[in-house]
C-alpha positions in Angstrom: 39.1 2.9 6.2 41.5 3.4 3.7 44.5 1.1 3.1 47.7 0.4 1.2 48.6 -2.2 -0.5 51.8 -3.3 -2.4 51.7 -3.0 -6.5 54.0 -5.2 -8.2 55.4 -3.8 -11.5 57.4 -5.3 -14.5 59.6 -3.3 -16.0 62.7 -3.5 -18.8 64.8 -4.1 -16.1 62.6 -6.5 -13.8 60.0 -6.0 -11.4 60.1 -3.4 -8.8 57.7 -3.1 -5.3 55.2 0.2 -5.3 52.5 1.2 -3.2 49.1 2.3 -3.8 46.0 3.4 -1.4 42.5 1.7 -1.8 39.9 3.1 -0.9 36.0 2.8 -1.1 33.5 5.8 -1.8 30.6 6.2 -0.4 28.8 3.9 -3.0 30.7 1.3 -1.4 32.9 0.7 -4.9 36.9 -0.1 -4.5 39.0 2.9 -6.0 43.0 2.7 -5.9 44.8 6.3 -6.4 48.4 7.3 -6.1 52.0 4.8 -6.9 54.1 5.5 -4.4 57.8 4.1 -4.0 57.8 3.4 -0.3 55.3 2.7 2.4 56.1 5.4 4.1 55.1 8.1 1.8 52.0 6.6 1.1 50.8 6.7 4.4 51.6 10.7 4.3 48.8 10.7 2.3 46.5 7.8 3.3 44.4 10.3 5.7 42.9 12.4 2.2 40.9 9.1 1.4 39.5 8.1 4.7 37.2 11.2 4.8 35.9 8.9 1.3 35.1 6.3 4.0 31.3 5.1 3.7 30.0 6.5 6.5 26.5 8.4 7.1 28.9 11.5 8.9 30.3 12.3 5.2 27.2 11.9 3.0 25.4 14.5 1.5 21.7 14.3 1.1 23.1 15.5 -3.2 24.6 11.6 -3.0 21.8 10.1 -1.9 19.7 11.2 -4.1 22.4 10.7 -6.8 23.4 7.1 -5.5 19.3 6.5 -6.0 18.8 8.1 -9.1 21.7 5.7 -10.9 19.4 2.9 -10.3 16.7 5.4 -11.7 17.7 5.5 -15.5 19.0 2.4 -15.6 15.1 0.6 -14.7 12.7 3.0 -14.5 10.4 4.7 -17.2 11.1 7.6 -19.2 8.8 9.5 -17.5 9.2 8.4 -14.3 12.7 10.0 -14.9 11.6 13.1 -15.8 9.2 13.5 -12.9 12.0 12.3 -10.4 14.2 15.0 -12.3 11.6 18.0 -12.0 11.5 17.2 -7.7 15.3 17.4 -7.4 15.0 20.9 -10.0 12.3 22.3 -8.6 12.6 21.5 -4.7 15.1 19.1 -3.7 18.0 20.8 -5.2 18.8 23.2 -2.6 19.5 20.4 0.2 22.1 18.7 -2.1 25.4 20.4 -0.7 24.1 20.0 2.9 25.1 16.7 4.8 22.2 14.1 5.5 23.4 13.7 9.5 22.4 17.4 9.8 19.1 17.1 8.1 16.1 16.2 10.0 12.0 15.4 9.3 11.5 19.0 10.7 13.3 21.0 8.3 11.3 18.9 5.1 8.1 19.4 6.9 7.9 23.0 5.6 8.8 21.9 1.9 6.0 19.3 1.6 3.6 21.5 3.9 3.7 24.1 1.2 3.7 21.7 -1.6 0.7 20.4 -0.9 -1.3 23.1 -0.3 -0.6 24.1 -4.3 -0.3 20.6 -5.4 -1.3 17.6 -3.3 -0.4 15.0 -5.7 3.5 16.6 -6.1 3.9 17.0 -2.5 2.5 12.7 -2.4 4.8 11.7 -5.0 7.9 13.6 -3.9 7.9 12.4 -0.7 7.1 8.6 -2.3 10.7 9.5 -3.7 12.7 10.9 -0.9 11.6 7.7 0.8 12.3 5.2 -1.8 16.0 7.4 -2.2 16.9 6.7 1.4 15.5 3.3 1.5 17.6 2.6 -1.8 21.0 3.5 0.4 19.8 1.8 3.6 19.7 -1.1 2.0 22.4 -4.2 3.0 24.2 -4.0 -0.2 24.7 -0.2 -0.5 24.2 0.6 3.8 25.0 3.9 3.8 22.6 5.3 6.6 21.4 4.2 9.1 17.4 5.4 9.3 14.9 7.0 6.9 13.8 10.6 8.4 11.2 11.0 5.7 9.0 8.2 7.7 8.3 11.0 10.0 7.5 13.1 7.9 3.3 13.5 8.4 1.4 11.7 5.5 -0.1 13.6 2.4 -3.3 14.0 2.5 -4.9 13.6 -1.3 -8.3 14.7 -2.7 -10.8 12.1 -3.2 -11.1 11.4 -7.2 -13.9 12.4 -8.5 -13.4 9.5 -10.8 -16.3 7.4 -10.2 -15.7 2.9 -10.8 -18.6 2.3 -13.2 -21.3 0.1 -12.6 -22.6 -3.0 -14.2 -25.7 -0.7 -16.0 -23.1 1.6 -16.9 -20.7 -0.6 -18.4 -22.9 -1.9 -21.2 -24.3 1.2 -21.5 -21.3 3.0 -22.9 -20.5 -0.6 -24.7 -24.0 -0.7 -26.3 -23.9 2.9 -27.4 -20.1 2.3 -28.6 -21.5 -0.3 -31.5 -23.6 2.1 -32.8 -21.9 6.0 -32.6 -18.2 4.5 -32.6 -17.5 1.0 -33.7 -13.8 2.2 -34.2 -13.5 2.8 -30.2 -15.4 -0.6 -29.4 -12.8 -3.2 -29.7 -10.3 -1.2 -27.5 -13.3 -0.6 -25.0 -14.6 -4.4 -25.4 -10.8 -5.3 -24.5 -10.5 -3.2 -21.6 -13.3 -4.6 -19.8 -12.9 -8.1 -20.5 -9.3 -8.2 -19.9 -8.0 -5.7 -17.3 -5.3 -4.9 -19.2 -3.4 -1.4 -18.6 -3.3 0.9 -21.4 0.2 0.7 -22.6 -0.4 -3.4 -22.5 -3.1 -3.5 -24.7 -1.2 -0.5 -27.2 1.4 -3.0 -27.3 -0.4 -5.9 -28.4 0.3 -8.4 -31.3 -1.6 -10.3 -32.9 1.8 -13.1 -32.1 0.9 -12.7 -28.9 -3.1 -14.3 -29.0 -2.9 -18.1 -28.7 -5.9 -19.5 -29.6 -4.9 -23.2 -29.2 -4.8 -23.0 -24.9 -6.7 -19.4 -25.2 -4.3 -17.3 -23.9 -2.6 -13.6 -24.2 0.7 -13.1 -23.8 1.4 -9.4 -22.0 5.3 -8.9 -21.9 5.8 -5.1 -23.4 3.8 -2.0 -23.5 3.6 1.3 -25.0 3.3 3.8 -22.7 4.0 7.5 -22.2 4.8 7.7 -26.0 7.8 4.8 -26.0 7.5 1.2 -26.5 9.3 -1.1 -23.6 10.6 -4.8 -24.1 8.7 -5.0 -20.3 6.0 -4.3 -18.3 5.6 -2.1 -15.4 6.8 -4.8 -12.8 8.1 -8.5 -12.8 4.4 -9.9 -11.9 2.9 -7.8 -14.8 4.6 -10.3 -17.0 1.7 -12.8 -17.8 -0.3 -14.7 -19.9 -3.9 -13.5 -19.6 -6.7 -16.5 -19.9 -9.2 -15.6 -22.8 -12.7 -16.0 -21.9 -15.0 -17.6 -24.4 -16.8 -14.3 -25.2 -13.3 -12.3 -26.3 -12.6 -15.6 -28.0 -15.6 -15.1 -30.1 -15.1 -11.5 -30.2 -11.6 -11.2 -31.7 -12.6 -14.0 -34.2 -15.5 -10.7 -35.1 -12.5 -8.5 -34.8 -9.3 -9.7 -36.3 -10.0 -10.3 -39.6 -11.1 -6.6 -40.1 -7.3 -5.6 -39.3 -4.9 -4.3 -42.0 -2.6 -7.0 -42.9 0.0 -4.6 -42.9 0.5 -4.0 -39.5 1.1 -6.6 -36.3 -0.4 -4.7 -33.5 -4.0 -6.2 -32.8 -5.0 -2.4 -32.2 -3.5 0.3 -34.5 -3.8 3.5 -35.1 -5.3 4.8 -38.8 -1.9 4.8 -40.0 -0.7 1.3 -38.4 0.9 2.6 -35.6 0.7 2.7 -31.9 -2.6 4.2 -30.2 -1.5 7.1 -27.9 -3.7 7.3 -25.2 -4.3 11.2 -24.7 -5.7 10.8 -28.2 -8.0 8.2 -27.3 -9.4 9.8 -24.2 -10.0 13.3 -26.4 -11.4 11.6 -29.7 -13.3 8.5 -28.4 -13.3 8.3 -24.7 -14.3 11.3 -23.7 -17.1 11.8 -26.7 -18.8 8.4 -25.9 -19.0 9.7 -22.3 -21.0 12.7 -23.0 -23.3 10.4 -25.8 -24.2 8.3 -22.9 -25.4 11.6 -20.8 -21.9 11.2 -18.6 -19.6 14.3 -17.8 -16.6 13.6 -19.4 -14.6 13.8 -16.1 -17.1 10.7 -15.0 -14.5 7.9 -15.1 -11.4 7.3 -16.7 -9.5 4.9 -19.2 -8.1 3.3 -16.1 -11.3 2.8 -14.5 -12.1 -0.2 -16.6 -9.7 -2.2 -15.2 -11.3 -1.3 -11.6 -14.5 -2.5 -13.4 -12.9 -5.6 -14.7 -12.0 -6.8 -10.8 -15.8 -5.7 -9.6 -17.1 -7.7 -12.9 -14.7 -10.7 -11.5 -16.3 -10.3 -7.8 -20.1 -9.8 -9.4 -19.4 -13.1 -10.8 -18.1 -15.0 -8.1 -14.7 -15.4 -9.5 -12.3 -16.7 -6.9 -9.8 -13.2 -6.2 -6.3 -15.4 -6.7 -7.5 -15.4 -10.5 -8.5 -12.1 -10.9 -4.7 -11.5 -9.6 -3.2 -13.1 -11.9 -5.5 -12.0 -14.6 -4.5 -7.9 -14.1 -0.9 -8.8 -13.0 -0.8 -7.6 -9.4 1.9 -8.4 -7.3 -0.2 -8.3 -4.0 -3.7 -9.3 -3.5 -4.0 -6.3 -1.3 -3.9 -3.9 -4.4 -6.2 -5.9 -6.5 -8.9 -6.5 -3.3 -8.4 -2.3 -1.8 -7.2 -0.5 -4.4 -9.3 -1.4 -7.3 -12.2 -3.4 -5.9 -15.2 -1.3 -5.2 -18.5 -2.4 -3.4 -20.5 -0.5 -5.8 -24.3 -1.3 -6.4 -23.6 -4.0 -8.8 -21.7 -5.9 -6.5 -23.9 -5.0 -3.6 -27.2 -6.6 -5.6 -25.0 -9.5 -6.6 -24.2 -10.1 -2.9 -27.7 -9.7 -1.9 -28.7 -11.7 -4.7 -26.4 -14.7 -3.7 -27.5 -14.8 0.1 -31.2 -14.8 -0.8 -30.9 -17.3 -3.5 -28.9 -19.5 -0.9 -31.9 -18.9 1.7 -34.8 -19.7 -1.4 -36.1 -16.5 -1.5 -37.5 -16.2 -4.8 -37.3 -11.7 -5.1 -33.9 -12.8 -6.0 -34.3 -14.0 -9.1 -35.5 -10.7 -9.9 -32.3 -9.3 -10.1 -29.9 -8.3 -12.9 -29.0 -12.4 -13.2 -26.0 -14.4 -15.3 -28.8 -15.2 -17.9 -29.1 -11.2 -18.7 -25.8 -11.2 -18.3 -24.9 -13.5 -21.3 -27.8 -11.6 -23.3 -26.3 -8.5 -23.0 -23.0 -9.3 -24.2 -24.5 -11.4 -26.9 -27.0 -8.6 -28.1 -23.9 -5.8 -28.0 -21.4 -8.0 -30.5 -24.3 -8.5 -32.4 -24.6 -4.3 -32.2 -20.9 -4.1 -33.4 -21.4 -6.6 -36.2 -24.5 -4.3 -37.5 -22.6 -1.1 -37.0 -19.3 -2.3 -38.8 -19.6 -2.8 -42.5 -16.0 -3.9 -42.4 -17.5 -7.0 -40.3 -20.6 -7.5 -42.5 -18.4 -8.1 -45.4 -16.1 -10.5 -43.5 -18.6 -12.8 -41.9 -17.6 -15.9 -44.1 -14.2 -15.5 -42.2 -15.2 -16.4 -38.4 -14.2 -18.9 -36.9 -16.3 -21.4 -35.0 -15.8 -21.2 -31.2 -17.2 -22.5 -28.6 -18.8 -19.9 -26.0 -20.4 -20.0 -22.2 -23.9 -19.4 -23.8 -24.4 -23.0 -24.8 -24.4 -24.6 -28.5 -26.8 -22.2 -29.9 -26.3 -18.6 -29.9 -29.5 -16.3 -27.6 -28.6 -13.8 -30.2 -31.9 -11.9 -31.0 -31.7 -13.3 -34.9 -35.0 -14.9 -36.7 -34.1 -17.3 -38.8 -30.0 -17.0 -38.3 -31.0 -13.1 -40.2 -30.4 -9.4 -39.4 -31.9 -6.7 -41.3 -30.2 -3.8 -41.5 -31.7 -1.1 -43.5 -33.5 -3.4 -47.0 -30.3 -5.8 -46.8 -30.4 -9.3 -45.0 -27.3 -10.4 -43.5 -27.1 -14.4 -43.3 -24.7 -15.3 -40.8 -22.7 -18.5 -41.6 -23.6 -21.4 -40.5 -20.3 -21.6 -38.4 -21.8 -18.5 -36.2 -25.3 -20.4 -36.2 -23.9 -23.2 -34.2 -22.2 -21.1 -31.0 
C-alpha cells in the first residue's frame, strides 16, 4: 500500500515539516510523488497511488512482458532481441492493454494453435517466451503473479529435422575430401570436430587464447549473428577447452600459414571475422554435394553432435565431454546431442565382444584405423596446401597419441607430389 512519510526541508529561514506519498509500482521499485504541507491533505490523495500497488489484480499482460523484456536488452543477444520483438509485433501485441487476472491458457490456445500450423518453430519459441516472461515476474525478487497459465498451454509439436548426426565413415569422408577440393575450409572443419566448439566460439578465436604450455583453449567471446560479444552464450560456456595431441599437431601445420596481420586463428580473406551463412554457402554446402551428400544432409552445428558421439565411440568418460562443449547439464550433452548412430552402435558391440574374447571384433573399424585415418588426412592437407609445403621448417615438435614415430604413409620421411619431393623435417620425423 501506499504511505506518507514526513520530508524535512531546509530553507533560508530554517527547516520546515512536508509530506510526501511513497509508493511502489508494480516492478516492485520505491517512487515518492507529491509535497504536501500537512498530513491531512496528503492523505486526500494517498488513494491515486494504491491502485500502483504490486498486485496481480492491476497488472497488464503489456507489463509483464515489458517488466521481462528490461532484463531482455540488458543480457540477451541481439538477435534474440529482435526475435522476442517480432512475437510481441506480430502476435502478442494485441493482449497488452488487457489485464493478466483476466487472461487464461484458453484464450492463447487459439494463437499458438494457428501459429503452428504455418510455422511450428514460431509457435515453439513464442510460447518458450511467454513462459520465461511470466516466470521472470513470478519470481521472489520481482513476485508479481502468482502462477504461469502458459504451462497449460498444450506442448508444440516440431518436425523431426531432417538434419542427419554424421557418422564415423562420414566424418573423414567429408574431412579427407576437404584436403584435397578445399584446403581453405579444412582447418575450420578439422576444428569443429575435434573441439566441439559452437560457431560463433571458434569465429572468435585468437591465436592469445591457444596455450600450448598446459594445452589448452581459452573460449570466453564469440561472434555470432554478425556481432562480436565479450561472453559466451551462458556462464558454463566459459571454459578452457583441453587440446588433444592430434589438434596440437595440427595447429602447429596450421598457424604458421596465418597472416601476421590479423589475431583471429581463423579469418576471413580480408582478416576479419568468418560469418557463418557464408561459410555454409561457399564451403559447407559445396563439400557436401563433392562427397555425393544433399546439401540439406547435416548442418554446421552437427559437428559438435559428432564431436560428443566421437567422445562416446571412444570411451570418453561423459563428465569431460561436458566440460569440453560447455554444457551446463549433462542431460543436454547425453539427449540432446548424443546419438546412438552406427558408429557408436559397432563401437559398443565391439567393446562387449572384445570383453567376452570374441575375435570378429577385432574386425571392426578399431582405434588403430582410427589414428591412421587422422594421420593420413593432415598428411592430405599438408599435400594440398602449398602455403604448408613451403612452411614445413616452421613445425614444431609435439608429442602425439600415435607413439614416437609417425604411421604416416611416407617412404623414407618423403612425399611426392607431382615431380617434387617434399622432405619433412626431422622435427615431424620423430612424432
Amino acid at each position: 500500500m501506499a504511505g506518507i512519510s514526513k520530508k524535512t526541508i531546509r530553507t533560508k529561514k530554517g527547516t520546515v515539516i512536508k509530506y510526501t506519498i511513497s509508493y511502489y509500482d508494480i516492478f516492485g521499485i520505491q517512487h515518492t510523488s507529491g509535497i504536501y504541507d500537512t498530513k491531512k491533505e496528503a492523505k486526500k490523495d494517498i488513494n491515486k497511488y494504491n491502485n500502483k500497488e504490486k498486485t496481480s489484480d492491476n497488472i497488464t499482460f503489456g507489463q509483464i512482458i515489458e517488466c521481462f523484456m528490461e532484463k531482455v536488452n540488458k543480457k540477451y543477444s541481439k538477435s534474440t532481441k529482435e526475435e522476442y520483438q517480432r512475437f510481441i509485433d506480430n502476435h502478442l501485441y494485441k493482449f497488452y492493454d488487457i489485464k493478466y487476472k483476466n487472461l487464461n491458457a484458453i484464450i492463447f490456445q487459439k494463437v499458438f494453435d494457428d501459429i503452428e500450423k504455418e510455422t511450428p518453430f514460431t509457435a515453439y519459441n513464442m510460447l518458450k517466451f511467454c513462459k520465461a516472461a511470466v516466470n521472470y515476474c513470478m519470481s521472489p525478487k520481482i513476485n508479481l503473479i502468482g502462477y504461469n497459465i502458459f504451462k497449460d498451454i498444450e506442448p508444440i509439436i516440431l518436425p523431426e529435422s531432417k538434419k542427419q548426426n554424421l557418422t564415423l565413415q562420414d566424418a573423414l569422408k567429408l574431412m579427407k575430401t576437404c584436403t584435397v577440393y578445399d584446403n581453405l575450409f579444412f582447418p575450420i572443419l578439422f576444428s569443429f570436430i575435434l573441439n566441439g566448439m559452437r560457431e560463433g566460439e571458434l569465429f572468435a578465436l585468437t591465436l592469445n587464447d591457444i596455450n600450448f604450455s598446459n594445452g589448452t583453449i581459452r573460449i570466453n567471446k564469440q561472434f555470432t549473428g554478425n556481432e562480436y560479444k565479450e561472453k559466451t552464450k551462458t556462464d558454463k560456456s566459459n571454459r578452457y577447452i583441453f587440446m588433444f595431441p592430434i589438434y596440437i599437431l595440427f595447429l602447429d601445420i596450421y598457424l604458421p600459414t596465418l597472416d601476421k596481420k590479423s589475431n583471429l586463428v581463423f579469418p576471413n580473406s580480408q582478416g576479419g571475422y568468418l560469418h557463418a551463412s557464408n561459410l555454409r554457402q561457399r564451403h559447407w554446402q559445396k563439400l557436401l554435394l563433392k562427397c555425393g551428400y544433399d546439401k540439406d544432409y547435416t548442418s554446421l552445428h552437427k559437428l559438435r553432435a559428432f564431436f560428443i558421439d566421437l567422445m562416446f565411440y571412444l570411451g570418453v568418460p561423459g563428465k569431460f565431454t561436458q566440460g569440453q562443449v560447455g554444457h551446463a547439464k549433462y542431460e543436454t550433452t547425453y539427449n540432446t546431442y548424443a546419438s546412438n548412430n552406427a558408429s557408436i552402435i559397432d563401437a559398443s558391440i565391439a567393446q562387449v565382444s572384445k570383453g567376452m574374447g570374441l575375435d570378429f571384433a577385432d574386425k571392426r573399424f578399431n582405434e588403430s584405423d582410427l589414428k591412421k585415418s587422422f594421420i593420413n588426412i593432415l598428411e592430405s592437407y599438408i599435400i594440398n596446401n602449398p602455403k604448408i609445403l613451403n612452411k614445413t621448417k616452421e613445425l614444431k615438435k609435439v608429442k602425439t597419441f600415435f607413439g614416437k614415430k609417425c604411421e604416416q604413409n611416407v617412404s623414407k620421411n618423403e612425399i611426392k607430389q607431382k615431380d617434387k619431393i617434399i622432405k619433412f623435417p626431422k622435427r615431424c620425423q620423430e612424432l
